[in-house]
C-alpha positions as CSV (number, residue, x, y, z in Angstrom):
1,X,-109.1,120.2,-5.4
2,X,-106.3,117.9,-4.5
3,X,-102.8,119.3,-3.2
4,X,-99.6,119.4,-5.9
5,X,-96.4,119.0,-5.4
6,X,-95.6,122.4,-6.4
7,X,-97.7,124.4,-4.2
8,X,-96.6,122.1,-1.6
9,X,-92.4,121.5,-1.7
10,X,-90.2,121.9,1.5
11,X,-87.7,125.0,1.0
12,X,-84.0,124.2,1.0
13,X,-82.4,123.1,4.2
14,X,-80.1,125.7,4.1
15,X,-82.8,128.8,4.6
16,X,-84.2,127.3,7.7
17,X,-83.6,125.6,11.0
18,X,-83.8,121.6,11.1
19,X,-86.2,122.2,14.0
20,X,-88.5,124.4,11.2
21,X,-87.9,121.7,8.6
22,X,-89.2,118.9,10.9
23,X,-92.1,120.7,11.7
24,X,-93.0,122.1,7.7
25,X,-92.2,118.4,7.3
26,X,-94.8,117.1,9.3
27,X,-97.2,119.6,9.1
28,X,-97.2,119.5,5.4
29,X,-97.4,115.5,5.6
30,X,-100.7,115.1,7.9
31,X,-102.5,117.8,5.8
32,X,-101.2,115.8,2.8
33,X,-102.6,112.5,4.8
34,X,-105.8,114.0,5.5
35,X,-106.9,115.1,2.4
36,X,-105.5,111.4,0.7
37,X,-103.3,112.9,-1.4
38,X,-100.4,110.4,-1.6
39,X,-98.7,111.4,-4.5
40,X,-97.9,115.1,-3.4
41,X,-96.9,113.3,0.3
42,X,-94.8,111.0,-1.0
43,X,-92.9,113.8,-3.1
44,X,-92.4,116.1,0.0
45,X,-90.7,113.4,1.8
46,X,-88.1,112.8,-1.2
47,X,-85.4,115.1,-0.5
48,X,-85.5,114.8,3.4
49,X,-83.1,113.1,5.6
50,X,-84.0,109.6,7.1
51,X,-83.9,110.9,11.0
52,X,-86.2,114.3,9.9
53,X,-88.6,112.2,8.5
54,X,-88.7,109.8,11.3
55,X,-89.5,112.7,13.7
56,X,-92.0,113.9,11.4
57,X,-93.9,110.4,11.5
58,X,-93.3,110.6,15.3
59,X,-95.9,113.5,15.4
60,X,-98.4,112.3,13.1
61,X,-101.3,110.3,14.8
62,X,-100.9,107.1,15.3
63,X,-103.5,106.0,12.6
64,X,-101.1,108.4,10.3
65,X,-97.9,106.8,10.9
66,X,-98.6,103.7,8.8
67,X,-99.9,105.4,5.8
68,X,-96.8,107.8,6.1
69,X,-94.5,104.8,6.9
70,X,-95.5,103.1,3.7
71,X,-94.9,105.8,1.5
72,X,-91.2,105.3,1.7
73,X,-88.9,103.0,-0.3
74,X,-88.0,99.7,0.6
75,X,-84.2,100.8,1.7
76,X,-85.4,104.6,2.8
77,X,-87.6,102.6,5.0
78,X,-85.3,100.8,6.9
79,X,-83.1,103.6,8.0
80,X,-86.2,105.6,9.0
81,X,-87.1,102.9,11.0
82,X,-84.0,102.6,12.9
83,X,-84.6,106.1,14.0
84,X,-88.0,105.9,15.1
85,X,-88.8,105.7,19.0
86,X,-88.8,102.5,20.4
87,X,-92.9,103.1,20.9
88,X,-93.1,104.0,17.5
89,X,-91.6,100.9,16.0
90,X,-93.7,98.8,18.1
91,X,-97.0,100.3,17.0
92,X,-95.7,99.7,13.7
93,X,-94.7,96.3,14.0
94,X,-98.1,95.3,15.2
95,X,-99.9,96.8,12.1
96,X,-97.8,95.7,9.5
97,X,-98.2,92.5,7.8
98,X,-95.9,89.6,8.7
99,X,-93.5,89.6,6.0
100,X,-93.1,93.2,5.7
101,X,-91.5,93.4,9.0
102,X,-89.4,90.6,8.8
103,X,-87.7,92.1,5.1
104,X,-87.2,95.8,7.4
105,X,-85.9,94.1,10.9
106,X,-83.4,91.8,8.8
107,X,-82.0,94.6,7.0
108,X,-81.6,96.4,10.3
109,X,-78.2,96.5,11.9
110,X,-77.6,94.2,14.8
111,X,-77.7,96.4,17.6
112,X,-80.4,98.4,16.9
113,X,-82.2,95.4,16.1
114,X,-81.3,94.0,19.8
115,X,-82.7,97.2,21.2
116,X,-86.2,97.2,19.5
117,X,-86.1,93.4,20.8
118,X,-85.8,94.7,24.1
119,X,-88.8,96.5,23.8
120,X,-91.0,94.5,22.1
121,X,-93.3,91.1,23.1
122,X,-91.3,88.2,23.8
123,X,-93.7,86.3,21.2
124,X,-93.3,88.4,18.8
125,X,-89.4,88.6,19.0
126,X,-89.3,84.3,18.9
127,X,-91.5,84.7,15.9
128,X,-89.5,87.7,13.8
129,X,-85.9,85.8,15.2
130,X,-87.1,82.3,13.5
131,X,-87.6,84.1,9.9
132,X,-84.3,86.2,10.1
133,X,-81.6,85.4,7.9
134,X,-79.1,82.7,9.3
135,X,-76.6,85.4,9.4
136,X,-78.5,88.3,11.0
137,X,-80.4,85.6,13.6
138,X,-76.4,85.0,14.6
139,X,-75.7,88.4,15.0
140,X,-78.7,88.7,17.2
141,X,-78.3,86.5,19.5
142,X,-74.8,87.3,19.7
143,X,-75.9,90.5,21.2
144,X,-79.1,89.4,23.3
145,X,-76.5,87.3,25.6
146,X,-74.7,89.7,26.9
147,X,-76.2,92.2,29.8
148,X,-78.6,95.1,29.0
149,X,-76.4,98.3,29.3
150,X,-72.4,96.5,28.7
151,X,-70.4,96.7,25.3
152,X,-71.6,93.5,24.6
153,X,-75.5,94.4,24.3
154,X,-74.6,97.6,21.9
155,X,-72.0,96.8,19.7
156,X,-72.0,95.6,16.3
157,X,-70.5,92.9,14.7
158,X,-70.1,94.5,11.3
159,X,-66.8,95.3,11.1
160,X,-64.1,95.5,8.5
161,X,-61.2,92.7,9.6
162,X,-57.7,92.4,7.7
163,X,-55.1,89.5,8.0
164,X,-51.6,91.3,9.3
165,X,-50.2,89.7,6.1
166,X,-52.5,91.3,3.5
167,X,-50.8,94.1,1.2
168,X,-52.3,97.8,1.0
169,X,-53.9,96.3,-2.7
170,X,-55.8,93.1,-1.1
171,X,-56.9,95.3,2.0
172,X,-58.8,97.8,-0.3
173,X,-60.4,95.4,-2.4
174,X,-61.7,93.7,0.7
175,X,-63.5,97.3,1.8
176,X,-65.2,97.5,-1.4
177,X,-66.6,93.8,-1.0
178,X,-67.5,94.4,2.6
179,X,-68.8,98.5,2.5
180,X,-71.7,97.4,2.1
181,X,-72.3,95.6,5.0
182,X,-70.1,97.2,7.6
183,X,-71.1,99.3,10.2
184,X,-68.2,101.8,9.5
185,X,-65.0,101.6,7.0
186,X,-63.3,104.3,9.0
187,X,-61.8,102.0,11.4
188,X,-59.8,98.5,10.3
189,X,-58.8,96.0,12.8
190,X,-56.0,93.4,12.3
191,X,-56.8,89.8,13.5
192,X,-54.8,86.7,13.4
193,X,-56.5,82.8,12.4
194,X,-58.4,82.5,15.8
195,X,-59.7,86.0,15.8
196,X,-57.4,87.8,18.2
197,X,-57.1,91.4,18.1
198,X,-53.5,92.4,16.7
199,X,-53.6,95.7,15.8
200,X,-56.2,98.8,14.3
201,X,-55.7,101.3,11.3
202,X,-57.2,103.9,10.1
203,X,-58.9,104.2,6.1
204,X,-56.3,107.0,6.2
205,X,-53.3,104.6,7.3
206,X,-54.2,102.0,4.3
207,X,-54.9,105.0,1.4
208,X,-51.6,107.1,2.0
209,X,-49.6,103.6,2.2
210,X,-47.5,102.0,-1.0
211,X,-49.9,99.6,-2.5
212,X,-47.2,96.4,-2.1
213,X,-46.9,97.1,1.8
214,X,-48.1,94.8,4.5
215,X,-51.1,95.6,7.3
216,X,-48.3,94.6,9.3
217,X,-46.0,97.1,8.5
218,X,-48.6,99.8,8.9
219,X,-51.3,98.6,11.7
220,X,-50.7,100.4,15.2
221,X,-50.4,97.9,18.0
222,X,-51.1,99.8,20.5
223,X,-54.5,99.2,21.2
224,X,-57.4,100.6,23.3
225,X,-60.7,98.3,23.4
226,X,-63.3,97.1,25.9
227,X,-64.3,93.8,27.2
228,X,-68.0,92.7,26.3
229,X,-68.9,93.3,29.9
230,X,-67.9,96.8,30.5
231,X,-70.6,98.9,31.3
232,X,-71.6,101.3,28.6
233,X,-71.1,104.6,30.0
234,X,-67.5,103.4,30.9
235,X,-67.6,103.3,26.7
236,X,-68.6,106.3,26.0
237,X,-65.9,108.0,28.4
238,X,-63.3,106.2,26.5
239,X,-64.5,106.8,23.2
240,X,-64.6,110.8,24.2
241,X,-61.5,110.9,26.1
242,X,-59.5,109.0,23.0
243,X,-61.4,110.8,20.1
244,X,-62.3,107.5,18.4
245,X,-64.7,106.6,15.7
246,X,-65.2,103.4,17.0
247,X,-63.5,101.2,19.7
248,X,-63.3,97.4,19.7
249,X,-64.7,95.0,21.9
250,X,-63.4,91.6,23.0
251,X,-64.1,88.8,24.6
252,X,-61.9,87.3,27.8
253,X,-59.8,85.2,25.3
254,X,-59.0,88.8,23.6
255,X,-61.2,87.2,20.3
256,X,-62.7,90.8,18.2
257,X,-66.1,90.3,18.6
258,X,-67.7,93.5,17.7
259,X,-67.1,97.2,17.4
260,X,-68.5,100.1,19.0
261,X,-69.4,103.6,16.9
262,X,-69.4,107.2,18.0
263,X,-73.3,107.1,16.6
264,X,-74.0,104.7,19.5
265,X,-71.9,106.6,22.5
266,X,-73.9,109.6,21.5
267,X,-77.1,107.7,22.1
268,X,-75.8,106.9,25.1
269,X,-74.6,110.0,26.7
270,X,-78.1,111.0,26.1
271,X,-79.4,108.1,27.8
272,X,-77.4,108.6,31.2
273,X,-77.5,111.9,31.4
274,X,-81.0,111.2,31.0
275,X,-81.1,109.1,33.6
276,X,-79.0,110.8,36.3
277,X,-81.0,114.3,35.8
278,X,-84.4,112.2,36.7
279,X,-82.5,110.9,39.5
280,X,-81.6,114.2,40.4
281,X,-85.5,115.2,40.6
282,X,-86.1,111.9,43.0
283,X,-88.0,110.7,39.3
284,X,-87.0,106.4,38.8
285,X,-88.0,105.8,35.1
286,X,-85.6,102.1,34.4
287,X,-85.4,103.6,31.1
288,X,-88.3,103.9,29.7
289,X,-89.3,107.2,27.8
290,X,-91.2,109.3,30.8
291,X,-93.5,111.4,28.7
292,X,-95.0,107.6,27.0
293,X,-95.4,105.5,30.2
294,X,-98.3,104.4,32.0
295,X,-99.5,107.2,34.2
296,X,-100.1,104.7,37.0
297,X,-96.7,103.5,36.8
298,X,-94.7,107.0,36.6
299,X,-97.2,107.5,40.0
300,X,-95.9,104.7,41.7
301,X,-92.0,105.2,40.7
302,X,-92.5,109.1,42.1
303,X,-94.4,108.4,44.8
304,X,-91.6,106.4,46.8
305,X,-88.9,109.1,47.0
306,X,-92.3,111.3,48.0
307,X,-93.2,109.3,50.6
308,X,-89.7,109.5,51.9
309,X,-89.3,113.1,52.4
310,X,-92.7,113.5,53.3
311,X,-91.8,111.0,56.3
312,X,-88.4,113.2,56.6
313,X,-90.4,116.6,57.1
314,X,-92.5,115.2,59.4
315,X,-89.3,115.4,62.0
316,X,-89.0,119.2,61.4
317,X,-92.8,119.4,61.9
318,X,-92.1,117.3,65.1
319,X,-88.9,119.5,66.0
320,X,-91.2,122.9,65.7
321,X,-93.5,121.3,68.0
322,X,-90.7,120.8,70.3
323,X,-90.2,124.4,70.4
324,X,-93.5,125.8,71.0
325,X,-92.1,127.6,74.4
326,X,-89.4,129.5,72.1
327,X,-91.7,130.5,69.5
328,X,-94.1,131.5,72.2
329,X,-92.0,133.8,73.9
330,X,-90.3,134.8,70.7
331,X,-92.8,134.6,67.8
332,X,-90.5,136.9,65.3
333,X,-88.6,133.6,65.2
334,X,-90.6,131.9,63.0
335,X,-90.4,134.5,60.2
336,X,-87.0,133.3,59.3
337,X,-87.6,129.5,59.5
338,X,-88.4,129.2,55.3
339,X,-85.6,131.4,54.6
340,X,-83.1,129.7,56.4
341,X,-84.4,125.9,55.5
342,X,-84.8,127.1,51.9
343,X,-81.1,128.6,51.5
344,X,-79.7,125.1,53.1
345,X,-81.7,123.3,50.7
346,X,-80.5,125.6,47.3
347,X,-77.0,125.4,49.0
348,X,-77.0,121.6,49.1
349,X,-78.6,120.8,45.9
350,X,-76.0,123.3,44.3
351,X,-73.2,121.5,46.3
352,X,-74.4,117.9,45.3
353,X,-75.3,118.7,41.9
354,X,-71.4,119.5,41.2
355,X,-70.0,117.0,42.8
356,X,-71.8,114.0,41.1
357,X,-71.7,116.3,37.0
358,X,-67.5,116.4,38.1
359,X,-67.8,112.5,39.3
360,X,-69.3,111.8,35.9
361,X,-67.2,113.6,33.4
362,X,-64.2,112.5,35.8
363,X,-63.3,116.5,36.7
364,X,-62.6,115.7,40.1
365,X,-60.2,112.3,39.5
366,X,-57.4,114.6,40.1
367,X,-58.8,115.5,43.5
368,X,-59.6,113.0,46.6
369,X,-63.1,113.3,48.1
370,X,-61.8,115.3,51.4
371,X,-60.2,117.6,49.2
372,X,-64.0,118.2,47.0
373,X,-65.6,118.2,50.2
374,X,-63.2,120.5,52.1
375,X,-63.5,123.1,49.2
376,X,-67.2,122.9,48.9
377,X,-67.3,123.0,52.6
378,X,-65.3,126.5,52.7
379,X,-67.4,127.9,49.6
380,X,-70.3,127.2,52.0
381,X,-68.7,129.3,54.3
382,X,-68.0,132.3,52.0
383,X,-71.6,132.0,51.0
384,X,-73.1,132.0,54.0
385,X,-71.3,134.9,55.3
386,X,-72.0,137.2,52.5
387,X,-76.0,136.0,53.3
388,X,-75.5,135.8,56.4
389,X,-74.3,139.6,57.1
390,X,-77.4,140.3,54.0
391,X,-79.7,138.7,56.1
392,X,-79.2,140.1,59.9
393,X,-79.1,143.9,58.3
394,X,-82.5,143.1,56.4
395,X,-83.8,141.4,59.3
396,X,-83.0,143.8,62.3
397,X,-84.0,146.9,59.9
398,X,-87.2,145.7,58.3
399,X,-88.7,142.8,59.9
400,X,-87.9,142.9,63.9
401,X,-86.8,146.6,64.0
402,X,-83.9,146.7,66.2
403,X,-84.1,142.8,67.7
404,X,-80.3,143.0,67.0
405,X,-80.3,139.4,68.7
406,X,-83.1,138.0,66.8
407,X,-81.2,139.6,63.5
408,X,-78.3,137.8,65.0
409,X,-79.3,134.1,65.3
410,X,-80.7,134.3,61.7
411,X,-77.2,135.4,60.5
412,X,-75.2,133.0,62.5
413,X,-77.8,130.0,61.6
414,X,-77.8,130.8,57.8
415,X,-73.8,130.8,57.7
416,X,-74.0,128.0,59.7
417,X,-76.7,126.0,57.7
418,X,-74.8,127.2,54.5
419,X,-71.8,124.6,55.5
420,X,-73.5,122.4,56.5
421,X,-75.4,122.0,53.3
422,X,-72.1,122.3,51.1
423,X,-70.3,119.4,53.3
424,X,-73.1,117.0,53.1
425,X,-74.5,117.9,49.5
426,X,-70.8,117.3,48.2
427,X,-69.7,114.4,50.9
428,X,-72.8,112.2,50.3
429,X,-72.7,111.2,46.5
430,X,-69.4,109.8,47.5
431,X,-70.9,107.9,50.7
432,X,-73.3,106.4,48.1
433,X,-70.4,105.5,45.5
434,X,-68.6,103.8,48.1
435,X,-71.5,101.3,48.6
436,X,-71.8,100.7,45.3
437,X,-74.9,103.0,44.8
438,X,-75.8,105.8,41.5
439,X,-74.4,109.1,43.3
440,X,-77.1,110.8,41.5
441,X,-79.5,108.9,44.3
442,X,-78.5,111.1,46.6
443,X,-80.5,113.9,45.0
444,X,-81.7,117.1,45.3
445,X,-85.4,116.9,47.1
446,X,-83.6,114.5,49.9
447,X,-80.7,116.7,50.3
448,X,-82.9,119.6,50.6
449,X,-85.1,117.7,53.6
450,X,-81.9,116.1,55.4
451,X,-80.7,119.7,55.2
452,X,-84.3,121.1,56.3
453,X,-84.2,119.1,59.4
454,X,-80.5,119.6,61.0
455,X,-80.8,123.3,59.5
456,X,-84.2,123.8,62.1
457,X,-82.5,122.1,65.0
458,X,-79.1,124.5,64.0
459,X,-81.3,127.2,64.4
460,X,-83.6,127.0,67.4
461,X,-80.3,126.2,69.6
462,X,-78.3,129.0,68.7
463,X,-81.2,131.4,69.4
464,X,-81.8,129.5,72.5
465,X,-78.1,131.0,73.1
466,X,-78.1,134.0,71.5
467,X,-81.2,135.0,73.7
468,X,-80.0,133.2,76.4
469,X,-83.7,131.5,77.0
């Protein structure tokens, strides 16, 4: 017996999580799917928003997706679409017919357009760019000149644009006749005959003003934009350190070429912070989604920083050798060597992992780098001493019972390993700013070997003092 819509209808929004919606929603869907009933799946997806029904279609099956895609309106479509995963929207491209994905990729907005471009077949983007409208195939290419990852590649060039001598009147009936179209209506922007930017305003600014006013009059002159070639995450820092809605971009001439939306810097944030915590784990992905890519080629992107450390620990493995005449004569030594290599690694990778969050989110502008890496460097050495002191009690009590000198160089090595870890875990991501390299390069896994290796050689020789051998 076929499925109904009223023995199968999503609850209200309000009496459950959105992360409980997505799932009813695409549980309730692929049951729907399997059984063919079309009608009652088509219903369930009614009254749910465009993004919780793309993640929905993101969990069917693959063969699911199209029967669930095609269920949708024509313009419900297109702004599921635009939320789907890059991967997604490929796999759909290639199954639907010709003309159906030119009437949804038109009707997309230009930059998200430009990033499923990105992704998809070269051939395939020459043949969906030829049937585009003259318009959109404008805005396009507009956007595919610029460099992947500047204002130029992610803005839009819908934007609402006023003349500084239209009145309050004209400027409102221009926003109706453009709503439409526009990216956002939030944010105005004043331009003269050859483009230039003169001034912005708010939809605020032009409501609260006398009808028979001027743009002029009202527009703030002051202006904050980027250039088409300033790097995205640059972008977003203004955009969240100015609490815009959108920010303007021009060209070098100062023309208004397109306009950048909060909807985008979000996507962004996500995307570096994305990238800098895989380059934190040692893990290069060039953007693509990790959990989709080719096994083989997440191997060989891993297997480099591997190969690395692997060729790093085999010093310490060579600088243990080295001491076989210590450990000989002093065995209990050995005890302490993945206590005191795995603190200098933790201390490092905590010291590090401040200083490039505080060189992203610009909490240490205020600060030069000796004064971050003198501070880290004495937190290292309040953290070390407190361990330190920990360790030689624990170890002279319950490990070499009574060795006070063994206990000893494992207290002075862990306080000293501790600053040492600090200084170059917070002195590093600027070396590698200063050549022009990602900070978050310098991450945790080589930290914790470079710190591994000085930390053993720290060691050995202040117990070759300490016991005078």
């Amino acid at each position: 017996m076929p499925l109904t819509e009223a023995n199968h209808s999503i609850p209200p929004a309000s009496t459950i999580s959105r992360k409980e919606l997505r799932e009813l929603v695409r549980t309730q869907l692929q049951m729907l799917l399997e059984i063919g009933d079309l009608t009652a799946a088509k219903s369930i997806l009614k009254p749910v928003q465009p993004t919780d029904i793309a993640e929905a279609i993101e969990g069917l099956p693959e063969t699911m997706q199209v029967i669930a895609f095609r269920l949708l309106s024509k313009d419900e479509a297109i702004e599921v679409y635009e939320q789907l995963d890059s991967s997604v929207q490929q796999s759909l491209c290639e199954k639907f017919k010709r003309q159906e994905v030119i009437d949804i990729v038109d009707k997309m907005s230009p930059d998200d357009r430009a990033r499923l471009f990105e992704e998809l077949p070269a051939s395939v983007v020459r043949r969906i760019v030829a049937e585009l409208s003259p318009t959109e195939r404008q805005s396009t290419a507009l956007l595919l000149g610029y460099e992947a990852g500047t204002a130029g590649r992610i803005m839009t060039p819908e934007y609402v644009s006023l003349k500084e001598y239209f009145t309050v009147s004209q400027s409102l009936e221009r926003i109706r006749s453009l709503a439409h179209v526009t990216e956002t209506i939030y944010s105005l922007y004043v331009t003269d005959s050859d483009r230039r930017l003169l001034g912005i305003l708010s939809l605020r600014d032009l409501v609260t003003a006398q009808l028979d006013q001027s743009v002029g009059e009202i527009m703030n002159q002051d202006i904050v934009s980027v250039q088409t070639d300033t790097d995205q995450e640059e972008v977003a820092d203004i955009i969240q350190r100015y609490d815009f809605l959108a920010i303007p971009v021009v060209d070098s001439e100062r023309r208004l070429v397109g306009i950048i939306t909060v909807d985008d810097v979000l996507d962004i944030i996500q995307q570096e912070a994305t990238e800098d915590i895989y380059a934190l784990g040692g893990v290069q992905t060039d953007g693509d989604n990790y959990f989709q890519a080719n096994l083989l080629t997440i191997a060989r992107r891993r297997v480099v920083w591997l190969l690395v450390l692997l060729l790093t620990n085999s010093v310490t493995g060579s600088i243990l050798k080295s001491q076989q005449d210590l450990l000989q004569q002093v065995v209990a030594l050995s005890f302490f060597i993945p206590l005191l290599t795995g603190t200098g690694g933790n201390v490092g990778a905590q010291s590090s992992t401040v200083v490039i969050r505080g060189m992203n989110t610009d909490e240490i502008r205020a600060m030069g780098p000796l004064q971050v890496i003198v501070r880290e460097g004495l937190a290292g050495a309040l953290l070390g001493s407190i361990l330190g002191i920990l360790a030689t009690i624990w170890a002279a009590i319950f490990v070499v019972q009574g060795n006070l000198s063994v206990a000893l160089a494992v207290g002075i090595s862990l306080v000293a390993i501790s600053i040492l870890a600090s200084v170059a875990g917070s002195s590093l991501p600027f070396l590698f700013r200063s050549l022009k390299l990602d900070p978050a390069l310098m991450s945790a896994p080589f930290i914790t070997t470079a710190v591994d290796v000085l930390g053993v050689l720290i060691y050995f020789n202040l117990a070759r003092l300490i016991l005078q051998i």
